[in-house]
C-alpha positions as CSV (number, residue, x, y, z in Angstrom):
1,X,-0.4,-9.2,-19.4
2,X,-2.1,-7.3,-16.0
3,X,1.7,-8.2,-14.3
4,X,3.7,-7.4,-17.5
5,X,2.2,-3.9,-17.8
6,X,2.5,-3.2,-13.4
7,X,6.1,-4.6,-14.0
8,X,6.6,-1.9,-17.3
9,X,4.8,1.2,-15.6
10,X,7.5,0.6,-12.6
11,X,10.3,0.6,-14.9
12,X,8.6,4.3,-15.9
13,X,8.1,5.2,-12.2
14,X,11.8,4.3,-11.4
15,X,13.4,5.9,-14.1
16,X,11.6,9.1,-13.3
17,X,15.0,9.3,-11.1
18,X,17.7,9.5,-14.3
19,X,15.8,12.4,-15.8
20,X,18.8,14.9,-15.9
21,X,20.9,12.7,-15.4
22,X,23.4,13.7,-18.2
23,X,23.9,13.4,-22.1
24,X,25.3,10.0,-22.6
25,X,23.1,7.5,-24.4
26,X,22.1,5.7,-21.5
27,X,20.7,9.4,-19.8
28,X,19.2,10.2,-22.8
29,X,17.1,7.0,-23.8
30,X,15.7,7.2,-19.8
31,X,15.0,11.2,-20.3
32,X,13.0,9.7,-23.7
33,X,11.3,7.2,-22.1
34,X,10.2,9.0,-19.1
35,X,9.0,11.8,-21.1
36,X,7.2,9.7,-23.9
37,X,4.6,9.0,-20.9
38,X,4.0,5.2,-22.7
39,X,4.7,2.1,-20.8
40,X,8.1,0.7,-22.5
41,X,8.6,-2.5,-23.9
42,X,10.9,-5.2,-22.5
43,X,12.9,-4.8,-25.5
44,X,13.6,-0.9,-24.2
45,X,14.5,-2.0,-20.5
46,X,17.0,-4.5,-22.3
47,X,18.4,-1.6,-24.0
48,X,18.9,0.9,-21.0
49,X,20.3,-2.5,-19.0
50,X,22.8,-2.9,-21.8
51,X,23.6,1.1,-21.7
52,X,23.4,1.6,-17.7
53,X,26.2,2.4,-16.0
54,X,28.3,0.0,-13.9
55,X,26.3,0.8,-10.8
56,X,22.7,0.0,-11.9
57,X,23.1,-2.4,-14.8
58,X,22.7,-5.0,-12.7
59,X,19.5,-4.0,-11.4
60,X,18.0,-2.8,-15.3
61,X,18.8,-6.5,-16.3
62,X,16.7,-7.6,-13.3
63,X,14.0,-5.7,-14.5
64,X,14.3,-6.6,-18.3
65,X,14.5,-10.0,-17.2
66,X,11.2,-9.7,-14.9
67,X,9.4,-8.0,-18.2
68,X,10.5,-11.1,-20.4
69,X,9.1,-13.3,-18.0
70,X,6.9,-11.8,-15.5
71,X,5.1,-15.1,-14.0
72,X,8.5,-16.4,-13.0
73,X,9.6,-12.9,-11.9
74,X,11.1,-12.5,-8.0
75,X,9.1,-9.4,-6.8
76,X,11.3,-8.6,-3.9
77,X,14.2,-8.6,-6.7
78,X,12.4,-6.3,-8.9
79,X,11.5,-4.1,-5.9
80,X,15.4,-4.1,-4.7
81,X,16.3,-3.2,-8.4
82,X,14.0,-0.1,-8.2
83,X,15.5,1.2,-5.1
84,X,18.9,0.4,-6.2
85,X,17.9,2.9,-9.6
86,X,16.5,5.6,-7.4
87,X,19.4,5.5,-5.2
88,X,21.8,6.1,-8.0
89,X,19.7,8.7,-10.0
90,X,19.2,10.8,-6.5
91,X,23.1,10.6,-6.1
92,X,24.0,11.1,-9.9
93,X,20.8,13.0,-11.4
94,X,19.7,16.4,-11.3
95,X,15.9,16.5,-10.7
């Protein structure tokens, strides 16, 4: 539970990047789950990783996949994925 919920509050951390980032539903769901302030559930992530544009899908489905299973979960892969989202939401977002 300890790695699921470090995994979840990264997700938060990472996202923090999209707020702004528009009104689509994928901008949207991010600027509600940043602002809720709770950790989301991996059934969220899955969500935004269906939603996410092109660009970062990939890297959402890395992290709703590390949330589903975090004991099996390739950290350096998670860790890419959250770069990869900042990236895009400093390039495409207004903070």
């Amino acid at each position: 539970m300890k790695k699921y919920a470090a995994f979840a509050a990264s997700v938060v951390i990472g996202s923090v990047a999209l707020v702004g980032c528009g009104e689509d539903d994928f901008c949207g769901d991010a600027d509600d789950i940043v602002g809720s302030g709770e950790i989301p559930d991996q059934e969220t992530i899955q969500e935004l990783a269906d939603q996410a544009p092109d660009e970062i899908s990939d890297d959402f489905q890395v992290l709703a996949d590390a949330m589903d299973d975090p004991q099996s979960a390739d950290q350096a892969a998670v860790t890419e994925a959250q770069g990869n989202i900042q990236s895009w939401g400093d390039d495409n977002c207004d903070s």
